[in-house]
C-alpha positions as CSV (number, residue, x, y, z in Angstrom):
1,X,14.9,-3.0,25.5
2,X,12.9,-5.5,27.0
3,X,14.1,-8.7,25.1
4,X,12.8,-11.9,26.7
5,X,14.4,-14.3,24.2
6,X,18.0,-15.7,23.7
7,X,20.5,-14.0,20.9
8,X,20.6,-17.7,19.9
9,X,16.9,-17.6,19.3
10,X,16.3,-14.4,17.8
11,X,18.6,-15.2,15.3
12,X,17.5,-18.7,14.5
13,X,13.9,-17.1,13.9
14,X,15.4,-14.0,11.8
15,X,17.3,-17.0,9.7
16,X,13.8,-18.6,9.3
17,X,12.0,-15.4,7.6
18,X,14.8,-15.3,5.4
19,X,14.2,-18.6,4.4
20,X,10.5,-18.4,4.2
21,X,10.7,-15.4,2.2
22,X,13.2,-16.7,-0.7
23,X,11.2,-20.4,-0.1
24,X,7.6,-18.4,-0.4
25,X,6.7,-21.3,2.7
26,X,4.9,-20.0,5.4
27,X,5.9,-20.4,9.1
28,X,3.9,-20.8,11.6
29,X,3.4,-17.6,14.5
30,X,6.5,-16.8,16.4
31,X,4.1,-15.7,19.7
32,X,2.4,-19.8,19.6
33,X,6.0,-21.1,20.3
34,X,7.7,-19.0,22.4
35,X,4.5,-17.3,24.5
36,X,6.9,-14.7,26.6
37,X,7.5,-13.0,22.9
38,X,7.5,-9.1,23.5
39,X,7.6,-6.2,21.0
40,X,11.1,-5.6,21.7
41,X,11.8,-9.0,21.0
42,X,9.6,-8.8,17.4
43,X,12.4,-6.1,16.7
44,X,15.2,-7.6,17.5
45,X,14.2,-10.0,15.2
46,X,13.4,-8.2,12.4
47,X,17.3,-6.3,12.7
48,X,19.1,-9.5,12.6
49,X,16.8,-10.2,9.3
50,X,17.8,-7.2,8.1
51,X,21.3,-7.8,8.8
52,X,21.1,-11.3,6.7
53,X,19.4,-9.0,3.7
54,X,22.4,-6.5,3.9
55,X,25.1,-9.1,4.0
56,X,23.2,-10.2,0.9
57,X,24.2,-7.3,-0.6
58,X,20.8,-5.8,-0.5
59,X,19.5,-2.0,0.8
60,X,17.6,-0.4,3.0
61,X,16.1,2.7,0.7
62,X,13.8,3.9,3.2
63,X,11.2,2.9,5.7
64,X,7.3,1.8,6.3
65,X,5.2,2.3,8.9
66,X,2.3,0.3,9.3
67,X,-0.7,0.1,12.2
68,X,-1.3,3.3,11.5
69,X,-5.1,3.4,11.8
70,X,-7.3,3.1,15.3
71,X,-9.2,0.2,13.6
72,X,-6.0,-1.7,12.8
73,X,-4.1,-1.1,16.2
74,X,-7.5,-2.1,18.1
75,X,-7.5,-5.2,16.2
76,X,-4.0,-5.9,16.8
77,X,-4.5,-5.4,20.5
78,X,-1.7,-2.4,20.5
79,X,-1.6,1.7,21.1
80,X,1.1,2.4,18.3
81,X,2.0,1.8,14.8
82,X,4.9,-0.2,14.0
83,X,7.7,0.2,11.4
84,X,10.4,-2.0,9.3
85,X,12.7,-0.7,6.5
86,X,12.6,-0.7,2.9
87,X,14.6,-2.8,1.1
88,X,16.2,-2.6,-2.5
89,X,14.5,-5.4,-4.0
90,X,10.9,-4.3,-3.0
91,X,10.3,-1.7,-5.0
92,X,8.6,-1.9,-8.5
93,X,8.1,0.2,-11.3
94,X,4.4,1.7,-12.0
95,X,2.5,0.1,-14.4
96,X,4.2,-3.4,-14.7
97,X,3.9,-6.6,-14.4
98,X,4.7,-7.9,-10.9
99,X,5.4,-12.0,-11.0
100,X,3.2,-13.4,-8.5
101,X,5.9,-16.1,-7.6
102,X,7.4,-13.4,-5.3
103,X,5.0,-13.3,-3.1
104,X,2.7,-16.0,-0.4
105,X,-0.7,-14.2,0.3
106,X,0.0,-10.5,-1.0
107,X,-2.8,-8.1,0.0
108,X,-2.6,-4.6,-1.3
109,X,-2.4,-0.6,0.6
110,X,-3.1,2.5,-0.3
111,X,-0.6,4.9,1.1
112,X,1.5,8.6,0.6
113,X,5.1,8.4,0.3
114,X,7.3,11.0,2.3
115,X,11.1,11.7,-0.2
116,X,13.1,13.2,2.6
117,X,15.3,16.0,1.0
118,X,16.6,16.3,4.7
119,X,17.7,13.8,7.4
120,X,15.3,13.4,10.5
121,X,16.7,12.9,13.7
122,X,14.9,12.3,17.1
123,X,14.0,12.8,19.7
124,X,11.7,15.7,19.3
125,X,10.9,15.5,15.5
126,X,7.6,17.2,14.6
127,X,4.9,17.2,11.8
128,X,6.3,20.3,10.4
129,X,10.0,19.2,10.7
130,X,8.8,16.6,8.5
131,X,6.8,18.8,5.9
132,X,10.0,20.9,5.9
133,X,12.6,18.1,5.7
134,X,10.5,16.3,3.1
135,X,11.1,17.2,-1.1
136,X,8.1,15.8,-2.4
137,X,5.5,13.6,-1.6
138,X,4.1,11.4,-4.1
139,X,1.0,8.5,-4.0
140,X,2.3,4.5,-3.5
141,X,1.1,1.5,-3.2
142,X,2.4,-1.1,-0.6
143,X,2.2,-4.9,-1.1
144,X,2.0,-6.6,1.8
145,X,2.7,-10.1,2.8
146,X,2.9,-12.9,5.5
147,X,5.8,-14.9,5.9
148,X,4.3,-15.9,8.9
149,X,0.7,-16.9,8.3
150,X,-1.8,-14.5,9.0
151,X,-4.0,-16.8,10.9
152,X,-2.7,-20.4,12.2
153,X,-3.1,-23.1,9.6
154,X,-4.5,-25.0,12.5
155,X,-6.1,-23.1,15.5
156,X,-6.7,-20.3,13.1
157,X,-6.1,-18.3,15.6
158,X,-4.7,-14.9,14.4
159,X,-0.8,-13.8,14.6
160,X,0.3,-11.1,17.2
161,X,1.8,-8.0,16.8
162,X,5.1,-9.5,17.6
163,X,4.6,-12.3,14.6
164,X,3.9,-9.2,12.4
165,X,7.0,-6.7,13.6
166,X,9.2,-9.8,13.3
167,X,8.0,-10.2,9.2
168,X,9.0,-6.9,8.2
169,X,6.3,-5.4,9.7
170,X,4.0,-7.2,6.6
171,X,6.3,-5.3,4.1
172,X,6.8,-6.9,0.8
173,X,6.8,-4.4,-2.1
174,X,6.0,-0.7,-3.1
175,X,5.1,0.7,-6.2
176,X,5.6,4.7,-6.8
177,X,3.5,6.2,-9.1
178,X,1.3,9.8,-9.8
179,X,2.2,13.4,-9.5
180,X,5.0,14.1,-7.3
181,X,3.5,17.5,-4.9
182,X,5.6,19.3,-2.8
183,X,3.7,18.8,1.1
184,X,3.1,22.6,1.7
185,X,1.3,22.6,-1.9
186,X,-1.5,20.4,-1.0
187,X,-3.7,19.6,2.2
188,X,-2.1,16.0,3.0
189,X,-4.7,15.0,5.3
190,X,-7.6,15.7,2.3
191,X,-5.5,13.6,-0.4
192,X,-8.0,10.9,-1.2
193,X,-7.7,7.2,-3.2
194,X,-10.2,5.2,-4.9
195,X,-8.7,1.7,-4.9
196,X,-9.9,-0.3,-7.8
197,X,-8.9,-4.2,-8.2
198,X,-9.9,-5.7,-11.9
199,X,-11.9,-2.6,-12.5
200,X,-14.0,-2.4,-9.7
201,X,-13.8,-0.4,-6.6
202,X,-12.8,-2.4,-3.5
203,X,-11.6,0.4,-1.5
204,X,-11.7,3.8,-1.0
205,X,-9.9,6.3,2.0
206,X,-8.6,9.6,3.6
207,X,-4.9,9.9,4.2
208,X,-6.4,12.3,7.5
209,X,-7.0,8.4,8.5
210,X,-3.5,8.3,9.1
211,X,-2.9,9.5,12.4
212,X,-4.9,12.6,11.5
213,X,-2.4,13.5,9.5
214,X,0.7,11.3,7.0
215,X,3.4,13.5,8.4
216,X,2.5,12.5,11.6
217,X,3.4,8.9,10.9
218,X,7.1,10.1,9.8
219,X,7.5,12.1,12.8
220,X,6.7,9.5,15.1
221,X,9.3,7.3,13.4
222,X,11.7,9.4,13.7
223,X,11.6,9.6,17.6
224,X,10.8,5.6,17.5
225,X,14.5,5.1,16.3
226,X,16.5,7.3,17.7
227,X,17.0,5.2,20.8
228,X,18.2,2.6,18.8
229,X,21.0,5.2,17.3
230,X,19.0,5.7,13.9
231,X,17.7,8.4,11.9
232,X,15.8,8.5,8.9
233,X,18.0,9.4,5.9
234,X,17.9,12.3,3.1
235,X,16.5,10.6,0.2
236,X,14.6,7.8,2.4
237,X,11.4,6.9,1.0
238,X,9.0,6.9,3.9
239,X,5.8,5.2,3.5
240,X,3.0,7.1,6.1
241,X,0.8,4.0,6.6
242,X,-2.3,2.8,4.6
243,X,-5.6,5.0,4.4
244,X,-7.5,1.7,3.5
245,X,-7.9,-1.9,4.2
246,X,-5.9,-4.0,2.4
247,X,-7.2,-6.1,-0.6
248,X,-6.5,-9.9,-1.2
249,X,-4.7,-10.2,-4.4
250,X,-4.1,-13.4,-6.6
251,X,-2.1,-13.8,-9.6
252,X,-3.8,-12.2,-12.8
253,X,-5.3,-9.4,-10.7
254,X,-5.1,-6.3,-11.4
255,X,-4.5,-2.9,-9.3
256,X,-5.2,0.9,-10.1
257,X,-4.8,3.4,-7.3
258,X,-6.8,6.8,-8.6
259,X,-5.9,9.9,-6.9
260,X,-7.6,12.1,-8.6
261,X,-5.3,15.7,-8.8
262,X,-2.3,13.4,-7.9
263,X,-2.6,11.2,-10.7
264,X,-2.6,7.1,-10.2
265,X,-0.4,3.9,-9.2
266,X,-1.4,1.0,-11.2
267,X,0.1,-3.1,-11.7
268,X,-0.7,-6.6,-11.8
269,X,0.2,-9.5,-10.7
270,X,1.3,-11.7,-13.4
């Protein structure tokens, strides 16, 4: 790893998210204050958070992946995605009412959820270990947030990818919803969404815009960690990585993810 900041530091600033998340107060970017910030550093970061969240008593139920898309990683001035776990607390039921309070600035995803039957280990994990390792695979939502601002309250200069690894990697909550498939029984990469917000369509995708194909995502994962002495998990949810952009939300708004033979993911923020 190629940490440039102190173990002091790193956990001062993973003891700030945690803050800023239960506070819902924004901190400003990471990358402004300490300008040698690298990705391994972003990481480190996000593990100690982790580590405050599990000494909560809190668990890690799976994983995201994020970045997935060219356009995104081009904006974000990186050649990979980027990943963070899955914790207990951020998953919600379809079709309720989400309180509003829990969130900052939520935007919302449209993504495929991988249920790993099988454990994944790198290095060396393929797309079709993952379509064999996988039970089912099932349509989600993601809610996404930013503990540290998205863009400076000041400069408004936009965060780095090291602001966003060190936030969870954006992750905030996941709804599961639709008709479960098994991956062999449909093409994955053809799987489309039509995103609506209050009725109308705001978005609309492709999961073949995930890495050309969602497993892909999970398999690359898998070989990301397993440096780090970590594995994805039989019955880890794995979210692939969005297929759209994501949507501003504000409370009272309302969220239906059709995918068509796969059924739908619906909430709102209440």
């Amino acid at each position: 790893m190629t940490t440039t900041l102190p173990q002091a530091t790193i956990a001062a600033l993973a003891r700030e998210l945690y803050d800023a998340r239960k506070s819902r107060t924004p901190l400003r970017h990471f990358s402004q204050r300490h300008p040698t910030m690298t990705i391994d550093d972003g990481y480190a970061i996000q593990r100690a958070w982790v580590a405050l969240e599990l000494a909560d008593g809190r668990i890690v139920k799976g994983r995201k992946i994020g970045l997935t898309s060219r356009a995104m990683q081009q904006a974000s001035q990186i050649t990979e995605p980027d990943y963070a776990p899955l914790m207990d607390d951020m998953f919600f039921d379809n079709g309720a009412d989400i309180p509003f309070t829990r969130f900052i600035a939520p935007r919302v995803e449209v993504e495929l959820a991988f249920i790993l039957g099988k454990p994944l280990r790198g290095p060396g994990v393929t797309l079709f270990d993952v379509l064999s390792a996988a039970d089912y695979v099932t349509p989600a939502i993601e809610i996404i947030d930013s503990r540290i601002e998205q863009f400076d309250r000041e400069t408004k200069a936009m965060r780095k990818v090291f602001d966003t690894i060190s936030d969870f990697a954006a992750n905030a909550g996941i709804v599961l919803g639709g008709r479960p498939v098994r991956p062999m029984d449909v093409d994955l990469r053809w799987v489309g969404a039509l995103l609506h917000k209050n009725g109308v369509i705001e978005e609309s995708g492709l999961a073949a815009a995930v890495l050309n194909h969602p497993a892909n995502g999970v398999a690359w994962l898998a070989n990301k960690i397993a440096p780090h002495g970590e594995q994805l998990n039989a019955g880890d949810v794995v979210l692939a990585g969005s297929f759209t952009r994501p949507t501003n939300a504000v409370a009272g708004d309302s969220f239906h993810a059709d995918y068509g033979p796969l059924g739908s993911v619906a909430f709102r923020f209440a």
